[in-house]
N, C-alpha and C positions, 0 to 999 in steps of 0.2 A: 433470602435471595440466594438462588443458584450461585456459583462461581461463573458458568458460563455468560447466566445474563447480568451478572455484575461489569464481569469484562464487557457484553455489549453498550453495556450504559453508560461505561467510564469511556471508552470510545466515542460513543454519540453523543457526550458532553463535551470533550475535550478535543477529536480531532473527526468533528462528522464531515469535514470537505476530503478527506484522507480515508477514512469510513466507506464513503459515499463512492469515491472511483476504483476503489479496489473492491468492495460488493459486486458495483456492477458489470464489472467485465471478468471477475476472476470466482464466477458462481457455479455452481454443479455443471454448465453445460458448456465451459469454458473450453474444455478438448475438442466438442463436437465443434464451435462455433471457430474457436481459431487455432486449433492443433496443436503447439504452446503454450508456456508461460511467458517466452516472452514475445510470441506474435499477439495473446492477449493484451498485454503491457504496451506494445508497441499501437495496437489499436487504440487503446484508451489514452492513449497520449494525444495519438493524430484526432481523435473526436472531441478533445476537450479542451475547452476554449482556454487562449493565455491566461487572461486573470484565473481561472479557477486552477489550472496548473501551478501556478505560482502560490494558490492558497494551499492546496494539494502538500507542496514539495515544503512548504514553512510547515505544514501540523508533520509531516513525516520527520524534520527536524527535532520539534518538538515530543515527536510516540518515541524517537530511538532513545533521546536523553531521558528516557523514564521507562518506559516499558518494554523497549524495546531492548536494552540493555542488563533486563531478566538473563540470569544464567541461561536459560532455555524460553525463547521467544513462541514458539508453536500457538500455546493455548491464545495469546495475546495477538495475533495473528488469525489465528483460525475464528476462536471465539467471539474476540473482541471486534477483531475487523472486519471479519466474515469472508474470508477467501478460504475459499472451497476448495484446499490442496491439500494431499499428505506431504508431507514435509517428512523424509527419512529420520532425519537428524536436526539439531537445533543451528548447525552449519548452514546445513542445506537451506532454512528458514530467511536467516542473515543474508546467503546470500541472493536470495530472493528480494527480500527486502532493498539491499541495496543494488540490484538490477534495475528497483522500479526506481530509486532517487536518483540514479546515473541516467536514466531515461528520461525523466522529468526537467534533471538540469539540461542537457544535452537540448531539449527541444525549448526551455525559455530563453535558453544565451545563443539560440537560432536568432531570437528575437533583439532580447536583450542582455547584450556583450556584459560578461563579469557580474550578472546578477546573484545577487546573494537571498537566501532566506532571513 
């Protein structure tokens, strides 16, 4: 097995709700559809319903304290999650990454004050 579709498997085993929202709005046509990364992010927030947000923002909890805390996040990211971006640098990556959990929380403590993962 590939590297690449290994990282997709360990992803769609381990965090397919975090998989699943970042495929779909951060895929090859992401520029055309919302000219951002983070007017992408900020749409996928406003389309997706609380509970799935909140599963969302707990598996991204869980991708950072293991994979995502790779010297260099990209492959894990790209490969594994499927978001269709260059990423310059493994910085760049991070703080992408943590754009969309500062987004996630931000809109469930709309909901629900002091919520935790």
């Amino acid at each position: 097995m590939g590297m690449s579709r290994k990282l997709r498997k360990e992803a769609e085993d381990r965090w397919p709700n975090l998989k699943n929202f970042l495929e779909c709005y951060l895929h090859q046509d992401w520029p055309v559809d919302d000219g951002t990364l983070e007017n992408a992010v900020d749409r996928a927030v406003v389309e997706t319903p609380l509970s799935a947000l909140k599963s969302v923002a707990s598996e991204w909890w869980q991708w950072n304290s293991s994979a995502g805390s790779a010297p260099d996040p990209r492959r894990q990211i790209n490969d594994g999650l499927g978001v269709n971006v260059h990423f310059q640098t493994p910085f760049d990556a991070r703080q992408f990454m943590n754009l969309v959990y500062d987004k996630l929380i931000v809109a469930i403590r709309k909901d629900e004050k002091g919520w935790k993962p």
